[in-house]
Backbone as a chain_set.jsonl record, in Angstrom:
{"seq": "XXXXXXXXXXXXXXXXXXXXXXXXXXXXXXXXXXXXXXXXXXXXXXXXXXXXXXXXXXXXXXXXXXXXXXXXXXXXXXXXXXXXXXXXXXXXXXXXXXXXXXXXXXXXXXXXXXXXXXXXXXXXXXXXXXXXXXXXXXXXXXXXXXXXXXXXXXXXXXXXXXXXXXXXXX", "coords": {"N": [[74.421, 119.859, 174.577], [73.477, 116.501, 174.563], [75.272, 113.243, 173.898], [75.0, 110.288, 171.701], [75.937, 107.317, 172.236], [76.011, 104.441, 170.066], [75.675, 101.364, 168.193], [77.727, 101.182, 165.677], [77.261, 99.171, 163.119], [74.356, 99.348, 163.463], [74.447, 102.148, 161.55], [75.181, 101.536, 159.053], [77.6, 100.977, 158.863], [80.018, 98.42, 158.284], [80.572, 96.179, 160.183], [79.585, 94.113, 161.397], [79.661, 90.387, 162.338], [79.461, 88.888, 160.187], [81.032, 90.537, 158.06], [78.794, 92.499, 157.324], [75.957, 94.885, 157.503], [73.534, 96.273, 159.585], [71.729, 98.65, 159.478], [69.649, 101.008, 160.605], [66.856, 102.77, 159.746], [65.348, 105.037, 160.615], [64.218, 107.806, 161.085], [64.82, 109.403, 163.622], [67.026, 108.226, 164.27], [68.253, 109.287, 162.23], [67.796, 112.322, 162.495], [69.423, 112.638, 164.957], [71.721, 112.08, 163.804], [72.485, 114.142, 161.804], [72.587, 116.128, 163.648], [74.657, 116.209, 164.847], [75.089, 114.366, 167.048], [75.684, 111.748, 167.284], [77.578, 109.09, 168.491], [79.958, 106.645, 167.176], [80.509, 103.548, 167.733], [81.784, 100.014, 167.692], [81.819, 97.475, 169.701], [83.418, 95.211, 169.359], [84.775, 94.945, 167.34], [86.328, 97.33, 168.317], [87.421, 95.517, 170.705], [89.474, 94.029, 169.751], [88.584, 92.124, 167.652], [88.231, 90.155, 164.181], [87.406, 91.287, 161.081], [85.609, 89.613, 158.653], [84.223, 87.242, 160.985], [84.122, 84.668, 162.971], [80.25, 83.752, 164.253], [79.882, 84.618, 167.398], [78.685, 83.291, 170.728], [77.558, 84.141, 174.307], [78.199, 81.703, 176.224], [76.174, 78.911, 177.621], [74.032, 80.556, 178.022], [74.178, 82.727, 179.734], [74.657, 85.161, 180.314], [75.688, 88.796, 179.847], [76.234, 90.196, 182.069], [77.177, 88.149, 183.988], [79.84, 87.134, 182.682], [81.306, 89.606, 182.604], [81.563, 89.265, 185.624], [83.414, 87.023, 185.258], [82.061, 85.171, 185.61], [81.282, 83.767, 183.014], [81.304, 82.909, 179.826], [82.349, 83.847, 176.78], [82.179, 82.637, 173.106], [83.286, 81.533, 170.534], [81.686, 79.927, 167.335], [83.457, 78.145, 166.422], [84.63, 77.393, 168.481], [86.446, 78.604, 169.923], [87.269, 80.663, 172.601], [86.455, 83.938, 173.086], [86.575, 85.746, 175.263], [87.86, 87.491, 176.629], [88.436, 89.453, 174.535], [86.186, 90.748, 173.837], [85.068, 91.351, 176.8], [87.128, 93.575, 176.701], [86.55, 94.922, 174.307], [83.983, 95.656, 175.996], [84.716, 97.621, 177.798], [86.225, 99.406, 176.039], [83.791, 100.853, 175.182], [82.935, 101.795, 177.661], [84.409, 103.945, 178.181], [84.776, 105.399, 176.109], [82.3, 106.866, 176.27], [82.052, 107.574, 178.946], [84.659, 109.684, 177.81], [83.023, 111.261, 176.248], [81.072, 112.065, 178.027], [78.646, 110.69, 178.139], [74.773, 109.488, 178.436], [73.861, 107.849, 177.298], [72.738, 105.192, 175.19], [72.283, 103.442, 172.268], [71.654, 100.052, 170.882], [72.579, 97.474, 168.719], [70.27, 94.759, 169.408], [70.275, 91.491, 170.051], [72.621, 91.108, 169.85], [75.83, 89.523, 171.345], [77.714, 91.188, 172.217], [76.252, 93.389, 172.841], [73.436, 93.551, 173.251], [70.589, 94.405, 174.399], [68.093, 93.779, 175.402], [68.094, 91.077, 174.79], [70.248, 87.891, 174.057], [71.337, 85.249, 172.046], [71.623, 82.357, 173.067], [74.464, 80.968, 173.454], [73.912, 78.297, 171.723], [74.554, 78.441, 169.501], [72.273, 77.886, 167.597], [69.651, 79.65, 167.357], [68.134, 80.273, 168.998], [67.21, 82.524, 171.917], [68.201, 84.533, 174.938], [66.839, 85.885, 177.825], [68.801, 88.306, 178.67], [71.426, 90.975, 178.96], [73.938, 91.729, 176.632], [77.736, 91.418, 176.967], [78.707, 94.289, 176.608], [76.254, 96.121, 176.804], [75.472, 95.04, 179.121], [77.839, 96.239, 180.522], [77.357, 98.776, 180.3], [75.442, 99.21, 181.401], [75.432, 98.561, 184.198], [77.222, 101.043, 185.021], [75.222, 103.21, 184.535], [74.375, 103.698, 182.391], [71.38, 104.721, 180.134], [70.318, 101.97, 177.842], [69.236, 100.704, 175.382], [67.925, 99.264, 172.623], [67.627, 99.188, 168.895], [65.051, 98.943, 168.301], [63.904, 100.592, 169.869], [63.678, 102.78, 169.882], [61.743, 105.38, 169.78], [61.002, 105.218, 172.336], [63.724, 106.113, 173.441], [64.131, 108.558, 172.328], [62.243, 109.968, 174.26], [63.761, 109.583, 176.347], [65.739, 110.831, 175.925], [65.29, 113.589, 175.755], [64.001, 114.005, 178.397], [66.012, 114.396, 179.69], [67.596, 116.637, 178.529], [65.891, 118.315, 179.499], [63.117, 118.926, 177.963], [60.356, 119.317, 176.853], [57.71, 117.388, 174.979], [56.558, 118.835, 172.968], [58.542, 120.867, 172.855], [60.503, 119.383, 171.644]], "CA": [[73.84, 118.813, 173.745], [73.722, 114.719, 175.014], [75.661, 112.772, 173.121], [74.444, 109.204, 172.056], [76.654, 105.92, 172.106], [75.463, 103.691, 168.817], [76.186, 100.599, 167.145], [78.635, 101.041, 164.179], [76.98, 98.752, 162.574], [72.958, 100.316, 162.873], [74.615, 103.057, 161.185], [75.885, 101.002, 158.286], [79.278, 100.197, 159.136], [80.082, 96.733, 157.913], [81.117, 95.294, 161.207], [79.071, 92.668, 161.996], [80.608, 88.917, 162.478], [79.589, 88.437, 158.355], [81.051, 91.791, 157.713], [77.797, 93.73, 156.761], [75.853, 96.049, 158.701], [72.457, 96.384, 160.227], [71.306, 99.611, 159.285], [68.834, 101.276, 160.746], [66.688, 104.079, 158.38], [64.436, 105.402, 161.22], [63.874, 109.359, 161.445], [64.681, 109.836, 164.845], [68.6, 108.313, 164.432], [68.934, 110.033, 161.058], [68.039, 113.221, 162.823], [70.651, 113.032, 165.599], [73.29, 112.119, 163.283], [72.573, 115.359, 161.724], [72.54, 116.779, 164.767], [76.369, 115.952, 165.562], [75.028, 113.679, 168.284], [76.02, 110.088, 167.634], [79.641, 108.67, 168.626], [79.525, 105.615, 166.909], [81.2, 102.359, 168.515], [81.186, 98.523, 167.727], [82.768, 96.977, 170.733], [84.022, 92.923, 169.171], [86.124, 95.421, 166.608], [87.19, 97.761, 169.468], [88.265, 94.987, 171.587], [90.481, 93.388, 168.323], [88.287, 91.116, 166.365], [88.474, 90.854, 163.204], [85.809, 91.206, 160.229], [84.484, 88.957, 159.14], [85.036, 86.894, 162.224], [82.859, 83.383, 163.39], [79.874, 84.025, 165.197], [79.612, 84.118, 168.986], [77.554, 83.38, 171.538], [77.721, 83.517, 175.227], [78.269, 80.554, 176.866], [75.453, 78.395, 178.344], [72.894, 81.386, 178.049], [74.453, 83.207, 181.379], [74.218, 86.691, 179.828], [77.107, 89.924, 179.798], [77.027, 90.531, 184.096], [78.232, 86.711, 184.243], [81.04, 87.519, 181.683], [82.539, 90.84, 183.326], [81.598, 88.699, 186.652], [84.034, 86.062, 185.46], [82.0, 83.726, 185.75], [80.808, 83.032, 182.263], [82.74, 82.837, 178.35], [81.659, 84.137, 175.16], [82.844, 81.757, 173.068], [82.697, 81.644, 169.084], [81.109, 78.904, 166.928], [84.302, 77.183, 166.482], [84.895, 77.259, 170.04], [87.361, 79.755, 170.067], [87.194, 81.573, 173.896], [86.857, 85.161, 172.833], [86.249, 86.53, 176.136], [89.235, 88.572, 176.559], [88.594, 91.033, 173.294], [84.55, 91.243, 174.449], [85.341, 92.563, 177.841], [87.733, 94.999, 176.338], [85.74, 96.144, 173.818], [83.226, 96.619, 176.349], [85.832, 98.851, 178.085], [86.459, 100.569, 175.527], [82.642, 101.502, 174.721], [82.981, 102.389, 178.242], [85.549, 104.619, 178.4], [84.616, 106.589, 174.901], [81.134, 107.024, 177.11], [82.79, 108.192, 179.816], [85.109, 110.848, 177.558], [82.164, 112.397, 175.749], [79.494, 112.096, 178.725], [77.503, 110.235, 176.924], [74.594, 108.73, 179.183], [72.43, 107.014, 176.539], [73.226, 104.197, 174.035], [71.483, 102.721, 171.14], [72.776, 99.677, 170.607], [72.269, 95.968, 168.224], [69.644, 93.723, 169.744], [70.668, 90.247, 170.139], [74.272, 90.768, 170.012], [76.746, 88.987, 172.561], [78.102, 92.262, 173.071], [74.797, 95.02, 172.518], [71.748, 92.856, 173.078], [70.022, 94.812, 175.741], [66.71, 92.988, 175.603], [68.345, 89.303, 174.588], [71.349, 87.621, 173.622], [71.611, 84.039, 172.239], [71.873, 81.251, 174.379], [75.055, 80.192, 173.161], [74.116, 76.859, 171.343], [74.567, 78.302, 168.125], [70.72, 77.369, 166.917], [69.157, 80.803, 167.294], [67.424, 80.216, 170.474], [67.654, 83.866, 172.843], [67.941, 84.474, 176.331], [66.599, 87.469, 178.209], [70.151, 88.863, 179.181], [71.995, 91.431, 178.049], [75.076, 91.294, 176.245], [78.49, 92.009, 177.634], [78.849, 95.515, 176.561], [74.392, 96.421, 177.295], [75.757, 94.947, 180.985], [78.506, 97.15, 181.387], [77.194, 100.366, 180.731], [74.223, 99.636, 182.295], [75.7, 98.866, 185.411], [77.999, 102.147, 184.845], [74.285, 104.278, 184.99], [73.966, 104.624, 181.45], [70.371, 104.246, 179.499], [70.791, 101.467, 176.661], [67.569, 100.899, 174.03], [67.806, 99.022, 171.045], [67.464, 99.93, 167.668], [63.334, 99.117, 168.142], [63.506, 101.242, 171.033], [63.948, 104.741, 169.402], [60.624, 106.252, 170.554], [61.668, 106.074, 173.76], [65.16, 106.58, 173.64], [64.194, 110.299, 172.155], [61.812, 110.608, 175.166], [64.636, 110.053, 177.67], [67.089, 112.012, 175.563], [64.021, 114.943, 175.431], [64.039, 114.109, 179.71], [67.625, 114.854, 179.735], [67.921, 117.923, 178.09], [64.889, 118.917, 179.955], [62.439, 119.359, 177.177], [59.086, 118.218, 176.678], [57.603, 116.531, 173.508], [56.202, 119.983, 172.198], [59.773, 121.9, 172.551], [61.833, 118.671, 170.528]], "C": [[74.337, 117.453, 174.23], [74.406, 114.331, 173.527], [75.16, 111.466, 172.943], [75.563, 107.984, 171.614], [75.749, 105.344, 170.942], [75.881, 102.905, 168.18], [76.494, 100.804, 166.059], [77.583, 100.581, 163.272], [75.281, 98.84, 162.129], [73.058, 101.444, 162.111], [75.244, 102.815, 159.925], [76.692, 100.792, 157.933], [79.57, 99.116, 158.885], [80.96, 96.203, 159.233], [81.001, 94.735, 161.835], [79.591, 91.456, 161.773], [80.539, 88.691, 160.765], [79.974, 89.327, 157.296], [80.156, 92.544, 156.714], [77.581, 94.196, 158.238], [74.674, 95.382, 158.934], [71.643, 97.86, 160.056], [70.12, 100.007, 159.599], [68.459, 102.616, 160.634], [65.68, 104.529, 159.57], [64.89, 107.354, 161.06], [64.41, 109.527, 162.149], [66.375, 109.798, 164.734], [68.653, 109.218, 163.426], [69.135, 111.81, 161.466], [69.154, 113.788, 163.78], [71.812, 113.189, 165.089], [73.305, 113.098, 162.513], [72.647, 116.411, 162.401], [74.104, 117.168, 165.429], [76.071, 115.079, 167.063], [75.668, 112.386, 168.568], [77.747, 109.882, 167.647], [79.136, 106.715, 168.461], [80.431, 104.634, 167.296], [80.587, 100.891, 167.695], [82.583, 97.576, 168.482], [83.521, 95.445, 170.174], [84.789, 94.276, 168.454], [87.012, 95.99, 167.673], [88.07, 97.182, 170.251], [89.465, 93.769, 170.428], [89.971, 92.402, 167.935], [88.425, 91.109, 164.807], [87.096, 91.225, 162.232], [86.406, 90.955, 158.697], [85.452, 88.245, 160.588], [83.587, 85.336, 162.546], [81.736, 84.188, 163.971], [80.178, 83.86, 166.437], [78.936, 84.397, 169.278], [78.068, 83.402, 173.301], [77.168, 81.999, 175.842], [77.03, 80.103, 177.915], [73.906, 79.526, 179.092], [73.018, 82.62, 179.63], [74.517, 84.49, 181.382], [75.463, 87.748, 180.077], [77.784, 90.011, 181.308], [78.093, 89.435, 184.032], [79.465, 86.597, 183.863], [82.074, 88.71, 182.645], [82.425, 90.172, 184.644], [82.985, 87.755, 186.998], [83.779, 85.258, 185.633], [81.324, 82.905, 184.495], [82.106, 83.653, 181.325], [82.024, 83.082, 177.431], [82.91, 83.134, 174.07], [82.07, 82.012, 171.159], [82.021, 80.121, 168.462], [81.879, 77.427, 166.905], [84.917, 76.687, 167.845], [85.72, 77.481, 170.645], [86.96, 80.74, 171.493], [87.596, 83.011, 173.514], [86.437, 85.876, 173.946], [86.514, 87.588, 176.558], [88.716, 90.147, 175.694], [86.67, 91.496, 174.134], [84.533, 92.201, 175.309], [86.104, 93.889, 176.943], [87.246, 95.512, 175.524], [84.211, 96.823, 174.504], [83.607, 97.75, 177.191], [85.903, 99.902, 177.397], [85.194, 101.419, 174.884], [82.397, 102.736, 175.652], [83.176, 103.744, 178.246], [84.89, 105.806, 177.288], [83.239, 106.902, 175.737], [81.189, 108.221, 177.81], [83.546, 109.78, 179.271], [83.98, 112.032, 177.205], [80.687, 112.797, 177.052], [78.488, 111.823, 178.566], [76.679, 109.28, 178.609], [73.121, 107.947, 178.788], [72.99, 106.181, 175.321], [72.396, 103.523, 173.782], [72.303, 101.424, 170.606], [72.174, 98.077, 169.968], [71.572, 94.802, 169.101], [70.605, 92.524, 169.53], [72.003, 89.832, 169.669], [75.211, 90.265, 171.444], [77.411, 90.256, 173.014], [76.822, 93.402, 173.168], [74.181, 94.476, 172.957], [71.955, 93.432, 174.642], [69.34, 94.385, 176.067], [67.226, 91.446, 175.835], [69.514, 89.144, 173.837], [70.828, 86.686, 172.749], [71.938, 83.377, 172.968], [72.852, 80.259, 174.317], [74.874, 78.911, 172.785], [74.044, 77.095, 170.163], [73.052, 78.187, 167.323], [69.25, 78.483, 166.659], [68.028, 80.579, 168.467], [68.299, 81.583, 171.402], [67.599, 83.092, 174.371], [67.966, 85.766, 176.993], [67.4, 87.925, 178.692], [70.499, 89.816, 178.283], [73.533, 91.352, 177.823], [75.976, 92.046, 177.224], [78.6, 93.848, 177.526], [77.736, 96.722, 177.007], [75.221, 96.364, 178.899], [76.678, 95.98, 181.367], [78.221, 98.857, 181.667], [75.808, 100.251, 181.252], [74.461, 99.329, 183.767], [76.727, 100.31, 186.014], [76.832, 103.691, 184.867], [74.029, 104.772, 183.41], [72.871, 103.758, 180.654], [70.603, 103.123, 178.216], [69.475, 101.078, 176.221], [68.308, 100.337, 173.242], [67.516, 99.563, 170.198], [65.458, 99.918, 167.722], [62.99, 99.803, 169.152], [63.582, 102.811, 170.857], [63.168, 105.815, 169.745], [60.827, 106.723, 171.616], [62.812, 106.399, 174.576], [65.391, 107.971, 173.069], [63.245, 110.417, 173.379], [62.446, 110.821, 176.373], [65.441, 110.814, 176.85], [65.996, 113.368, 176.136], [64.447, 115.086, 177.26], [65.427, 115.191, 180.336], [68.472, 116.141, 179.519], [66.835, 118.915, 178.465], [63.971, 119.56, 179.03], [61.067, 118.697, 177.535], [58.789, 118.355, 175.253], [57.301, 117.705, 172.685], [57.416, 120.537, 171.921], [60.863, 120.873, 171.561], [61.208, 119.303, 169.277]], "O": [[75.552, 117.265, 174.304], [74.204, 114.852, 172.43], [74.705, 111.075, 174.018], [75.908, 107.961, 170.433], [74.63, 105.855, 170.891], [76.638, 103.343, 167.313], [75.619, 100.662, 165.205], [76.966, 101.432, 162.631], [74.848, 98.569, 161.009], [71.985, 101.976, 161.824], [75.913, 103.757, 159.501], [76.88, 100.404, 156.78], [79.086, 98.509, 159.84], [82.116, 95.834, 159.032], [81.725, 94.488, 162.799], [80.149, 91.454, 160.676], [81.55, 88.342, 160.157], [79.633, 89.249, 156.116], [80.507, 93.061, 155.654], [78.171, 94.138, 159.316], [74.539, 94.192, 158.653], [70.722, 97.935, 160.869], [69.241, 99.448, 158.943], [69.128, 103.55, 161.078], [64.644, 104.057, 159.101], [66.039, 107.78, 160.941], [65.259, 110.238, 161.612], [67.065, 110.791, 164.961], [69.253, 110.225, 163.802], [70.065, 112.513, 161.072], [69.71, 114.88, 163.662], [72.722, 113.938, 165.444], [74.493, 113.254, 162.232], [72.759, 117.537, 161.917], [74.495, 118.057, 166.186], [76.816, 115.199, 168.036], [76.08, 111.973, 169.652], [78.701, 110.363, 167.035], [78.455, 105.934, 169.126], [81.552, 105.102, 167.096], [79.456, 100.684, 167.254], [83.689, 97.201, 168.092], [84.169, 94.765, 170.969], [85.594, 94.737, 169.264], [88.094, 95.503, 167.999], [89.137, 97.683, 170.607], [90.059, 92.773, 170.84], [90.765, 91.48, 167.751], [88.751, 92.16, 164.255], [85.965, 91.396, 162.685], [87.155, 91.574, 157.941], [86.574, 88.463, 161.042], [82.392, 85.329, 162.252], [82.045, 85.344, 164.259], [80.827, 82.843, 166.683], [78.247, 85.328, 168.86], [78.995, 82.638, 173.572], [76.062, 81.458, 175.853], [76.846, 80.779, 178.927], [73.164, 79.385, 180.065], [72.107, 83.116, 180.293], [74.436, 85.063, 182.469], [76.368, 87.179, 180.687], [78.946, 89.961, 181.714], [79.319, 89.548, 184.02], [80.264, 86.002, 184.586], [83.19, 88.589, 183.151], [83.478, 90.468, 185.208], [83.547, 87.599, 188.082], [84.55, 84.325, 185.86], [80.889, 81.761, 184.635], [83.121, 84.307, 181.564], [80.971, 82.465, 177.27], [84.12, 83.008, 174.261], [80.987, 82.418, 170.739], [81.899, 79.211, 169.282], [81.492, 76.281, 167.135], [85.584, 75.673, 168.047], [86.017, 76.936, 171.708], [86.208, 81.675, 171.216], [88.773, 83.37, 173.558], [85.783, 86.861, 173.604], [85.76, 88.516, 176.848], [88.655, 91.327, 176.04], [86.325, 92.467, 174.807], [84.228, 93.381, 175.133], [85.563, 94.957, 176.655], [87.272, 96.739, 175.616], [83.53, 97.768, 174.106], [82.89, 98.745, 177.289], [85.74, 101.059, 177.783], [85.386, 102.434, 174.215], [82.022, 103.872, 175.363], [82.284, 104.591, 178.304], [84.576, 106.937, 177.66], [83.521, 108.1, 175.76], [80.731, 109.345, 177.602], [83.305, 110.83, 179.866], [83.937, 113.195, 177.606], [79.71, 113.535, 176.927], [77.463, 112.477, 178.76], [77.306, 108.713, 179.504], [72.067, 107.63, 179.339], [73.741, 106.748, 174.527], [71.689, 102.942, 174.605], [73.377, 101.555, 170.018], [71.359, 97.485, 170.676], [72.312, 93.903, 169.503], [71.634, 92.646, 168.865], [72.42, 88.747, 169.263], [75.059, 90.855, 172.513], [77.66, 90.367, 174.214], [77.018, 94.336, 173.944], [74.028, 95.269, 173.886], [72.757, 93.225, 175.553], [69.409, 94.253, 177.289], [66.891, 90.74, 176.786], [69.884, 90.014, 173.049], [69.691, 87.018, 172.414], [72.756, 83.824, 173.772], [72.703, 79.115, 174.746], [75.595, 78.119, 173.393], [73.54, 76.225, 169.453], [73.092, 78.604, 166.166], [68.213, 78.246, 166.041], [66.912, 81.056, 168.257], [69.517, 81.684, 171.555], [67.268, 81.993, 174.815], [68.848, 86.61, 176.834], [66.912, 88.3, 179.758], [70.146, 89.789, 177.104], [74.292, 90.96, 178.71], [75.598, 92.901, 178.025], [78.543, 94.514, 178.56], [78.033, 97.847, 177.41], [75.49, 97.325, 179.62], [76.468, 96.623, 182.395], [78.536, 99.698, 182.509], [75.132, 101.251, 181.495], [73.687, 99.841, 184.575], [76.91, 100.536, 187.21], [77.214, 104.84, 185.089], [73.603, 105.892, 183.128], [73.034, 102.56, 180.422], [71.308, 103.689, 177.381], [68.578, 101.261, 177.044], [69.427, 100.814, 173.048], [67.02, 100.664, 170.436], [64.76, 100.8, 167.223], [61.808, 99.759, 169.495], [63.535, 103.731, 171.672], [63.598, 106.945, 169.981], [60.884, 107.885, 172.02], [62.953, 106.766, 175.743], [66.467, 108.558, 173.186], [63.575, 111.532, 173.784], [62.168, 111.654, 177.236], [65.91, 111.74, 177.511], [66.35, 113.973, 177.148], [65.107, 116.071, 177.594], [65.611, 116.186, 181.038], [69.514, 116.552, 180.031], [66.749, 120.045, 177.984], [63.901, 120.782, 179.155], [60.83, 117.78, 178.321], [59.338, 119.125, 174.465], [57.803, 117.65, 171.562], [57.586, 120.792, 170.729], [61.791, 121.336, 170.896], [61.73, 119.135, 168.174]]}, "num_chains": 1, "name": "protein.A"}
């Protein structure tokens, strides 16, 4: 059985920057997590933020690679350089990835660490930028599938790929 990586906080974990959640009621997660599939993660706690905690944004819209590159800063509202805990909690999303073999993650749109599709463009004002966050970048340069929470359709058709099924046998 695949295991799936998952934002804490789509799963109603209160550990988003305003400490609530994001919950997401779809079929498809509710069935895995009955399944014993999901290993749930939220990398800003992992890497020691706290909650609640300011927002952040990366810096100057330069997206997660730029960040583990070193060459960009996630940076909070107050303008607090939280770069440090980011990386490491995308380490440690890694890593728990890595233990269970996990090679698919569901994970918070337009988060500085999750946003697979889009971040913010660091100016605070809710303006995106098609990047993905630090933690989306690292396991997707690490080989593993990442989907958003609006991406569930076809984040059961690659799980289904994976376990070598087709749509009749899920």
């Amino acid at each position: 059985m695949e295991f799936i990586l998952v934002s804490a906080c789509l799963l109603g974990q209160p550990v988003r920057y305003h400490g609530g959640s994001a919950p997401c009621e779809g079929t498809i997660l509710q069935r895995w997590e009955q399944e014993g599939r999901i290993v749930a993660i939220c990398p800003e706690v992992a890497g020691g933020l706290p909650i609640p905690r300011p927002p952040s944004e990366i810096a100057l819209a330069a997206g997660g690679a730029n960040v583990l590159a070193g060459t960009a800063i996630v940076v909070e509202k107050t303008g607090q350089d939280v770069t440090r805990e980011f990386v490491l909690g995308a380490r440690q999303a890694l890593a728990t990835a890595r233990q269970r073999g996990i090679r698919l993650a569901i994970l918070k749109e337009g988060s500085p660490s999750c946003g697979s599709g889009y971040t913010h463009d660091g100016q605070f004002r809710g303006s995106h930028a098609p990047l993905p966050g630090v933690t989306a970048a690292l396991l997707q340069q690490e080989g593993l599938r990442v989907f958003s929470e609006a991406q569930l359709d076809a984040a059961e058709r690659y799980l289904q790929g994976l376990e070598g099924k087709t749509s009749s046998e899920a």
